[in-house]
N, C-alpha and C positions, 0 to 999 in steps of 0.2 A: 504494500500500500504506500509505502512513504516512496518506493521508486517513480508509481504513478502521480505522488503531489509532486516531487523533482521535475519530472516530466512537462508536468502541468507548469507549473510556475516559471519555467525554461520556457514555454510558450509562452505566456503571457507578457515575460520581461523584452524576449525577441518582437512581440507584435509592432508594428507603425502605431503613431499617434491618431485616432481616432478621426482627425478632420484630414489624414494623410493617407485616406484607406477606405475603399465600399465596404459599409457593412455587409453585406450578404456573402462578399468570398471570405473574408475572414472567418463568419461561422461557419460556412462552410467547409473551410478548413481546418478549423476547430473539432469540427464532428468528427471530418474523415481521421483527423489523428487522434482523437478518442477512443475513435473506434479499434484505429491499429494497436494502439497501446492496450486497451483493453482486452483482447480478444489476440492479440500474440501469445503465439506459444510459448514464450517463456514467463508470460507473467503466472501462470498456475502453479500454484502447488503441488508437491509430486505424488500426493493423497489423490486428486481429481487426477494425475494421468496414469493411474494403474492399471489403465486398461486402454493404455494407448494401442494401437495396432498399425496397418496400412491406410495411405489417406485415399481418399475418393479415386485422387487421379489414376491412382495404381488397381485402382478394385471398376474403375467405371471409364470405357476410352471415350478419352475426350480429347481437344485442343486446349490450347492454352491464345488468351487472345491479350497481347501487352494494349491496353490503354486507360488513356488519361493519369499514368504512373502505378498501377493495377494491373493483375495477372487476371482477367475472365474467365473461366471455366466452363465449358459448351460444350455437351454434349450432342453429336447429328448424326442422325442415323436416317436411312435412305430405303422406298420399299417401293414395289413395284405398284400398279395400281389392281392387279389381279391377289395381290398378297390377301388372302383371306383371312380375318378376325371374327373369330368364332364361327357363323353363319352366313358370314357375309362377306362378298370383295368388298373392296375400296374403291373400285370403278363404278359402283351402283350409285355413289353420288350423282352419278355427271348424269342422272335416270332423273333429277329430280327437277319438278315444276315448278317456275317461281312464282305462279299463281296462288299453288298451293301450298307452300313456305311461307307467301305472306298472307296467305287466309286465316292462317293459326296463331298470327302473332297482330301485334297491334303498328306496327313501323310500316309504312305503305313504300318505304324504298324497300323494302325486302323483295317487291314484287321483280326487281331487275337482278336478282339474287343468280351468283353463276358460281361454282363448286372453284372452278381457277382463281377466281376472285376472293376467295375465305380465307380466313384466318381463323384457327383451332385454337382457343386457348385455354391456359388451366393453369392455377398456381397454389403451391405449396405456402404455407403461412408457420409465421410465428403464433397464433393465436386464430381461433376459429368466432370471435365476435367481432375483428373488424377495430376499427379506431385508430389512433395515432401515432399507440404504440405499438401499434403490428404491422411486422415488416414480411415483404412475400421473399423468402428467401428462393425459393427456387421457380422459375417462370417456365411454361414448357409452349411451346408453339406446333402446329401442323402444316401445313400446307404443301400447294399441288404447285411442280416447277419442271417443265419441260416432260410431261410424260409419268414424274414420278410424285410418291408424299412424303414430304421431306418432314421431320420432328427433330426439332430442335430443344435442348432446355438448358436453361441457364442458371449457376449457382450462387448466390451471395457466399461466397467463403471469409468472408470478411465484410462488416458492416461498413466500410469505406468502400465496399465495391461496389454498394447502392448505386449511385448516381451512374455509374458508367454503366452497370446492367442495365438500366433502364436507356440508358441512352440508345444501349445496340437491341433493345424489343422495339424504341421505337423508331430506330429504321428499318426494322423489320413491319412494324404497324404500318408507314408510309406507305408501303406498298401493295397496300391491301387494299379493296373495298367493301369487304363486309364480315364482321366477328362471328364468330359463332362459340359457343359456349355454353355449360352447364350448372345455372346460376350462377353467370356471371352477371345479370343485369345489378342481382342485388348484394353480392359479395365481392366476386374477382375485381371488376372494372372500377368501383367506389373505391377498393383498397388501393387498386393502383393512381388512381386520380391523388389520394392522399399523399400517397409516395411521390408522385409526380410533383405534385406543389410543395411539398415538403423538402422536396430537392431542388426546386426552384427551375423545375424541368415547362416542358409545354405539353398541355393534355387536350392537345387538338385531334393527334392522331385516334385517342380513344374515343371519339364520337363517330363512330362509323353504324352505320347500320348495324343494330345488333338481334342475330338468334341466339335466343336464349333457350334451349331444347327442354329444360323443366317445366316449361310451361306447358306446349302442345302433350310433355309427357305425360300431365297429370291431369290434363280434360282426354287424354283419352284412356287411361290405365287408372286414374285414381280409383275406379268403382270395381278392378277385380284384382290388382296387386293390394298387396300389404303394404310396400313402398314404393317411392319412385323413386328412390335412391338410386345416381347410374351402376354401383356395383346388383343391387338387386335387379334393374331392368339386362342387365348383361348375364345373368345366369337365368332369369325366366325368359327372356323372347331375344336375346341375340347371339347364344350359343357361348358365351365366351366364360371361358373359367379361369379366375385366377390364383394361381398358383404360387406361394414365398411371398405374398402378397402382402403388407401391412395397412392395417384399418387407418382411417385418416383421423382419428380423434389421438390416435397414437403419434402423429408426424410432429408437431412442435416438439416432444421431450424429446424425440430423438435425434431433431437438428440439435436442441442445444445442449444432447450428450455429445453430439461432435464437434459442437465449439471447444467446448473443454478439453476434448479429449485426443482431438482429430482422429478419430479412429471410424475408417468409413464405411466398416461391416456392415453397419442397421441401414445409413444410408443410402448404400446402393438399392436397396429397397423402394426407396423414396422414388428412385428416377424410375422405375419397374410400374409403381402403382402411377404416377404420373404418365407415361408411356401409356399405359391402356388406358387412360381417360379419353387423352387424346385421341386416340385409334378407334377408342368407341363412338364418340361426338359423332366420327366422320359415316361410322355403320347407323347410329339411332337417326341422323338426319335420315339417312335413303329407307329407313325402314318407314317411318312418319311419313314421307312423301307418298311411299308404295301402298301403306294401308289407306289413305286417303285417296290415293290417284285409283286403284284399283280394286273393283267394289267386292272382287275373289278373293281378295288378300287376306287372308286373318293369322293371327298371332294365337288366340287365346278363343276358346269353344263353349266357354261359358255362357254365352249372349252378352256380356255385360261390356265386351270392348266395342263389340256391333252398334251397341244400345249410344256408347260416347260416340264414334264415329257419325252415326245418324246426327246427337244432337251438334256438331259442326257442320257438316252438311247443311244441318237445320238453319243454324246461325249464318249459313254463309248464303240461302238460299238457294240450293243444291238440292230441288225438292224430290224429282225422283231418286237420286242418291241416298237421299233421309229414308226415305219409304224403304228403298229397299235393303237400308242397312236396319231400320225396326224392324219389318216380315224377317228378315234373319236373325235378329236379336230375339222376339219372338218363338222362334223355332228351336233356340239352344237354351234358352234361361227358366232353368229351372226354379227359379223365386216367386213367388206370389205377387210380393209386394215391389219386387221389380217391375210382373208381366204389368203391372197398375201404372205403374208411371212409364212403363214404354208407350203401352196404347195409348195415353194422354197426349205422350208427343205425335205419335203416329194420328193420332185424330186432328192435332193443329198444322202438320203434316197436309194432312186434307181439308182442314178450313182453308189456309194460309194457300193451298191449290187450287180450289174453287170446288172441289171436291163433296158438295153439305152431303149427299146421301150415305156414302161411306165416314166423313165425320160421323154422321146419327149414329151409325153403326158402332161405330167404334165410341162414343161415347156410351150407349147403353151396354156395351162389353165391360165398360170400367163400373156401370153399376153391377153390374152379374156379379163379376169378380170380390166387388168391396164395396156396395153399395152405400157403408157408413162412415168411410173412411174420410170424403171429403166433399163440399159441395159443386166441386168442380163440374166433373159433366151434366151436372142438373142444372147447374145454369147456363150452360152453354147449350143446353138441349132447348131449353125455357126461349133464349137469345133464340137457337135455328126458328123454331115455332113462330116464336114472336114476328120476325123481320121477314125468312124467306119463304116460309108457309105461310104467314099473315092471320097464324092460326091462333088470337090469344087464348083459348079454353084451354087447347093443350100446353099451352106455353105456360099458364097458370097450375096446371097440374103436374108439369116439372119442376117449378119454382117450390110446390107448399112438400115437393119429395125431397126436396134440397133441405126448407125447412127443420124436417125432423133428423139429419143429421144429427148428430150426441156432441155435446161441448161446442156451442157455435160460440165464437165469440159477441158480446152485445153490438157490436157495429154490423159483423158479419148480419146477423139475423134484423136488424134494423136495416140494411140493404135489401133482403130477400122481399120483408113488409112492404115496402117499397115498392118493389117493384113489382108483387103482386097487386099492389093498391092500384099501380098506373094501368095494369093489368086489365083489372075489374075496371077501370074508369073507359076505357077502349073497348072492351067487349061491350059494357053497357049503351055506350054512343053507338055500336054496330047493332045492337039487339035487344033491347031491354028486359026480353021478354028469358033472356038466356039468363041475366044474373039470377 
């Protein structure tokens, strides 16, 4: 400790006088020799290196890249676009719509989305909440370059190496048009934006178009997986098993057992589980494409993927698409209480179509099934009566079947009064002799 106040105060005595100097290089400079001082191998005690062993570079081939007075560590490995991952090539990307990429997401530049154009990313962290003090130690990148998928990842081995890692991701970002990633909207790119301005970098390049594949993943998996976590979607629908594999709640303690220790046994791990993120990103995009573009496609036999498929379709007005991904949702879903809310959508399906006599139908399907569950198709049935048959007695005798539904809410059932009131004031004006 008393070496690092030496240290310290040797800096502070060497600095320029304050109106002789920008603030921002000096602490910048400040940091990056913090960093080395603290995080040199000889400042540790010989308690914390008993288990020193081989460093990275010797356990994981990589280059070494000398800049801005820093040694980078890069890992690039090169694969064919036929390399298959688990289930799937790598070429199936170049399968995919950018209609249907941007259907799923909310960025309407997604629509010009091309697999050459992407950039894969993923990053390993000091801490899994994000903030100030979490630095992404290691960054991995993918993309598509003359024929092949190149993956790239880079190491912070030293917290001075901050600013020049980030320098060399973002002229790797420059050259991209559009991110893709697996919650990166709400973890990766935020953390790096922090790092960027913290480094007094520029975070123009991270505003690219961004997929973010968590999301289409879990309007359409959320209703028959357990998770959408990408390791569980890679061992239920993309074949891939991972093997020596370390969990990522485990990755911070075991970068900062290699600060202390440089010993890169656990670590090489790190670039392994980072490695199939990336490689998967590139498989669950062409997978999401295929089940959407092709109405054959299925992953999962349950009815319950059919069922989310439908409701995007639904969403995107894709009306025979919807239809026929409920009639097969329908056909496989064994649930009750599922078959009740598919046929709901499949009945709006058919309103939202023009469709009213298969709507009727399929609204008194949902009373068969669960008559008490909700007043949904009784007023929608009360509605066809009322407006397209012009029929109010029946329309009123759908309404007072809705009525006795069990636990109406007082608004709810102050709606239904209502509207059997207007009801009865229509019939009466058409008939008097009928009320």
């Amino acid at each position: 400790m008393s070496d690092l106040r030496t240290r310290l105060e040797r800096l502070k005595k060497g600095a320029p006088p304050a109106a002789d100097r920008q603030g921002g290089d000096v602490i910048s400079s400040l940091r990056a020799e913090i960093g080395r001082v603290m995080m040199r191998k000889g400042t540790e005690s010989p308690a914390l290196r008993e288990t020193e062993g081989p460093d990275i570079d010797a356990l994981v081939p990589g280059q070494i890249y000398a800049r801005g007075g820093v040694d980078l560590f890069v890992v690039r490995e090169e694969y064919d676009t036929e390399h298959l991952h688990g289930n799937n090539r790598l070429e199936e990307i170049y399968n995919v719509t950018p209609e249907v990429i941007c259907g799923v997401t909310t960025d309407e530049r997604l629509g010009e989305f091309q697999a050459d154009g992407a950039l894969f990313i993923d990053t390993e962290t000091t801490g899994l909440s994000g903030g100030t003090g979490t630095y992404a130690f290691m960054v991995g990148i993918g993309y598509f370059d003359d024929g092949r998928f190149v993956v790239e990842q880079f190491l912070m081995r030293d917290q001075a190496e901050e600013a020049e890692m980030l320098t060399l991701l973002g002229e790797r970002l420059a050259r991209c048009r559009f991110l893709v990633s697996f919650n990166g909207k709400s973890f990766d790119v935020p953390l790096l934006e922090t790092r960027y301005i913290l480094s007094r970098l520029d975070t123009d390049h991270l505003q690219r178009p961004h997929l973010d594949l968590l999301y289409p993943a879990r309007r359409i998996w959320k209703r028959s997986l357990q998770s959408c976590r990408l390791a569980n979607l890679e061992s239920q629908l993309l074949g891939v098993e991972r093997v020596g594999d370390v969990p990522g709640e485990l990755i911070p303690g075991i970068y900062f057992d290699y600060l202390r220790t440089r010993n890169g046994n656990r670590l090489e791990r790190v670039f392994y589980h980072n490695k199939l993120d990336i490689l998967s990103m590139v498989t669950l995009t062409a997978l999401v494409n295929r089940l959407l573009s092709d109405s054959k496609a299925v992953c999962r036999s349950d009815g319950l993927e059919q069922y989310s498929l439908g409701r995007i379709h639904f969403e995107r007005g894709l009306l025979p698409e919807a239809e026929a991904a409920f009639l097969d949702a329908l056909r496989s879903c064994p649930y009750g209480d599922r078959e009740w809310e598919i046929v709901k959508y499949l009945s709006l399906t058919y309103k939202r179509g023009g469709d009213g006599k298969k709507a009727v139908q399929a609204w008194q399907d949902m009373i068969a099934i669960d008559g008490a569950r909700d007043t949904f198709p009784f007023i929608e049935l009360a509605k066809y009566f009322e407006h397209q048959e012009k029929d109010p007695a029946q329309a009123i005798h759908y309404a007072e079947q809705g009525r006795r539904v069990p636990f109406l809410s007082p608004m709810v059932e102050a709606e239904i009064v209502h509207r059997i009131g207007r009801l009865q004031r229509k019939l009466e004006a058409r008939d008097p002799d009928l009320v």
